[in-house]
C-alpha positions in Angstrom: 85.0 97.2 91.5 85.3 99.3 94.5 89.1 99.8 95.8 88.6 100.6 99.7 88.9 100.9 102.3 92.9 101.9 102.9 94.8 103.1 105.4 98.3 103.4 106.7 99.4 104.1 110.2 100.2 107.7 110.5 104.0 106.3 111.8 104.4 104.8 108.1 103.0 107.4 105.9 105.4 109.3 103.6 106.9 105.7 103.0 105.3 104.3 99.7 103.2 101.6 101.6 100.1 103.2 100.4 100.8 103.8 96.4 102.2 99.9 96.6 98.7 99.0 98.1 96.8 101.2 95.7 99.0 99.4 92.9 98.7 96.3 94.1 94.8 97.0 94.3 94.6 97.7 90.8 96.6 94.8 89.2 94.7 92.5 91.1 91.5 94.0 89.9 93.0 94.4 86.1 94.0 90.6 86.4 90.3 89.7 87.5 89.5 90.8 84.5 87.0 94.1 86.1 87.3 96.5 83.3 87.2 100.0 85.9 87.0 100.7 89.4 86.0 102.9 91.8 87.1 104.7 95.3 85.9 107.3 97.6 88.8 108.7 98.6 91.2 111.9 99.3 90.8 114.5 96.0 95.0 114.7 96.0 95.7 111.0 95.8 94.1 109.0 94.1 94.5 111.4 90.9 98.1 110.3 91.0 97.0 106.7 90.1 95.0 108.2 87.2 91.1 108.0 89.0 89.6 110.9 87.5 86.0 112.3 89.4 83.6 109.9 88.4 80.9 112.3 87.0 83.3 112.3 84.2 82.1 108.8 83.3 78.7 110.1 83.8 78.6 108.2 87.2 77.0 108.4 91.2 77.8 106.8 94.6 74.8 105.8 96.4 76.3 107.9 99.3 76.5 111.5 99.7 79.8 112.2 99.0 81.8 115.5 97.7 81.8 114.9 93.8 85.6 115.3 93.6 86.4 112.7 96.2 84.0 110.1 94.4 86.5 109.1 91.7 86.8 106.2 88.4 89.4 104.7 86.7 88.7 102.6 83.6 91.9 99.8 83.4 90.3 98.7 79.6 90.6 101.9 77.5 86.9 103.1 77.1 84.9 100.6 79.3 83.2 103.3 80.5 81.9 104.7 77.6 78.4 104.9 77.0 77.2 103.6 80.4 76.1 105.3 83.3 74.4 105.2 86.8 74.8 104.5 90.1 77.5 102.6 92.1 75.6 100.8 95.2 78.6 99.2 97.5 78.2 95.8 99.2 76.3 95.6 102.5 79.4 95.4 104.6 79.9 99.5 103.7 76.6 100.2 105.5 77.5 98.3 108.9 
């Protein structure tokens, strides 16, 4: 699962609205039953939430992206291991 896009207004930043929504993100995800998910996101902040860079999981974005801002985090210990490839996004990335 791909957790994106997010944003907060640069007024509201500094106030916890983002970590709630990256939270948030991920319980919903967990509760869906998707076993790890993905972001492209800032190398500082998404580390907090435990993503880790992807390569790690032996793992590409279809877009040319820095490695380190391309990051994975498994929510079912080890559902990552022993797979690799590719993450293609939905259409709606490419608009």
């Amino acid at each position: 699962m791909g957790l994106a896009p997010m944003a907060v207004l640069p007024d509201e930043q500094r106030r916890g609205i983002g970590s709630a929504l990256v939270r948030e993100g991920l319980t919903r995800c967990k509760d869906l039953g998707y076993g790890a998910v993905v972001v492209v996101g800032h190398r500082d902040y998404y580390p907090r939430f435990g993503f880790k860079p992807a390569a790690a999981f032996n793992l590409t974005c279809e877009y040319d992206v820095p490695a380190d801002v391309f990051m994975a985090l498994e929510l079912t210990p080890n559902y990552l291991r022993g797979k690799s490839g590719t993450i293609h996004y939905d259409s709606a990335f490419r608009a």
